[in-house]
C-alpha positions as CSV (number, residue, x, y, z in Angstrom):
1,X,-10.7,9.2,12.0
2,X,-8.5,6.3,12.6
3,X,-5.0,6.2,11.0
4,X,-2.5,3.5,10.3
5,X,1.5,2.8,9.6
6,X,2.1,0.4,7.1
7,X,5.8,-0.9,5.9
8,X,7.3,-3.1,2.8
9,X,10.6,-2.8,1.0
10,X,11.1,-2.2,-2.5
11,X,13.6,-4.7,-4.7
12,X,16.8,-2.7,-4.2
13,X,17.3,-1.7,-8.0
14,X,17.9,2.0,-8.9
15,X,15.7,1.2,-11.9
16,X,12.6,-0.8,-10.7
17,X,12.6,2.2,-7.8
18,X,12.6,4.7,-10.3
19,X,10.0,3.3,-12.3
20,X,7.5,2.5,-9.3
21,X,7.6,6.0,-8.1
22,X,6.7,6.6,-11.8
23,X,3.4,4.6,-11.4
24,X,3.0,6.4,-8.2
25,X,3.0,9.7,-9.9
26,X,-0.1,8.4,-12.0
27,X,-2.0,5.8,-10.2
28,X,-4.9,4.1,-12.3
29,X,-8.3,6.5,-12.0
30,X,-9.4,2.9,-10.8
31,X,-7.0,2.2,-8.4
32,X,-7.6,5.7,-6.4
33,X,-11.6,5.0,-6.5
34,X,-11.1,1.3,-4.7
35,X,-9.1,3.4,-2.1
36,X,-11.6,6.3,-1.9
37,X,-14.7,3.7,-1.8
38,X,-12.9,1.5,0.9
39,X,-13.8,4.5,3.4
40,X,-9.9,5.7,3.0
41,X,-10.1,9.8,3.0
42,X,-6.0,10.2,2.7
43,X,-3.1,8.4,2.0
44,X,0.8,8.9,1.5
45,X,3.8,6.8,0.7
46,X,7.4,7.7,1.8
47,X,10.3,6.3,0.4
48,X,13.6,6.0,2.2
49,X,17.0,4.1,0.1
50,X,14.5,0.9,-0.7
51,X,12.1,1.1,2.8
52,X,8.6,2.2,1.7
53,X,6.0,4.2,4.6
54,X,2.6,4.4,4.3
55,X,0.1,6.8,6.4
56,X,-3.5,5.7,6.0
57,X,-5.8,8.3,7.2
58,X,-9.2,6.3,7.2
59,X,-13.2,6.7,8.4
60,X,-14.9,5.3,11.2
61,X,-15.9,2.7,9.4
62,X,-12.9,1.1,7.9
63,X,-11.5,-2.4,8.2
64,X,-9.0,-4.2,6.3
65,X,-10.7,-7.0,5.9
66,X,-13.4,-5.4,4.1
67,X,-11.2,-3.6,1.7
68,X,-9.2,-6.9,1.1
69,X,-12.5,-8.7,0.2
70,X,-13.4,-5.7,-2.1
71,X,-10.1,-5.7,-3.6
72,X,-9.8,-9.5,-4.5
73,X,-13.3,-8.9,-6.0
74,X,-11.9,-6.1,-8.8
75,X,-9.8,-7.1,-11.9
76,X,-8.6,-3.5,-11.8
77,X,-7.2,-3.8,-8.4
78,X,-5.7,-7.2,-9.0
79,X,-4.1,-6.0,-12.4
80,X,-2.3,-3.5,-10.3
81,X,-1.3,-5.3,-7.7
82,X,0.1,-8.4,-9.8
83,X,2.5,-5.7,-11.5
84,X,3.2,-3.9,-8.1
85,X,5.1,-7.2,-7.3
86,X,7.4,-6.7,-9.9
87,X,9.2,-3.9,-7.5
88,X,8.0,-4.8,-4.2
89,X,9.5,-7.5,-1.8
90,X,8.6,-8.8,1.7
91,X,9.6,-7.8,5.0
92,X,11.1,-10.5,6.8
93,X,8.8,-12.6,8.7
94,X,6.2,-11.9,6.4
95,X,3.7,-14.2,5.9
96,X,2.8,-15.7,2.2
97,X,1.7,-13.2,-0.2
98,X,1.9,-10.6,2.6
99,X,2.6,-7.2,1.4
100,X,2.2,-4.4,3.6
101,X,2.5,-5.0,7.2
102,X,1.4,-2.8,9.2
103,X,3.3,-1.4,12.2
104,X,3.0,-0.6,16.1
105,X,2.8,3.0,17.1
106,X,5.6,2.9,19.9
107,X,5.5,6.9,20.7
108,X,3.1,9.7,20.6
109,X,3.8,13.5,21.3
């Protein structure tokens, strides 16, 4: 099982927070079964102030790359994540149209 960190800040606005943890509470039937089909077995968002966290819990056989070409492929996908912009901003140092970056595991217990 491999597992991954991912970070991204929301727009700091009370009322586009509130209203993507809405859509969060209900993600699209379609939007869970690109996950689940990209070889993703678990995943969970955390929310601190504006910071977002994500914890990817993936098969052996998972890549990034191949869920990014699957995902530009399916109109469902990109429906959602044209309107997930509305909320979402860049970390700094991002590079164009980055959302997501994932992050270094600096400790382990």
């Amino acid at each position: 099982m491999k597992k991954f960190c991912l970070a991204l800040d929301l727009i700091d606005d009370p009322e586009l927070i509130a209203e993507y943890e809405k859509y969060h509470q209900n993600v699209w039937t379609d939007i869970k079964q690109s996950i689940l089909n990209s070889g993703i077995v678990n995943m969970e968002i955390y929310r601190v102030q504006n910071r977002l966290f994500m914890i990817v819990e993936a098969d052996e056989n998972f890549s990034f790359e191949a869920k990014n070409e699957a995902d530009e492929k399916n109109a469902k996908v990109q429906e959602w994540e044209e309107l997930m912009w509305k909320f979402q901003q860049q970390l700094p140092n991002s590079k164009p149209g980055e959302k997501w970056q994932l992050m270094d595991k600096i400790f382990s217990l």
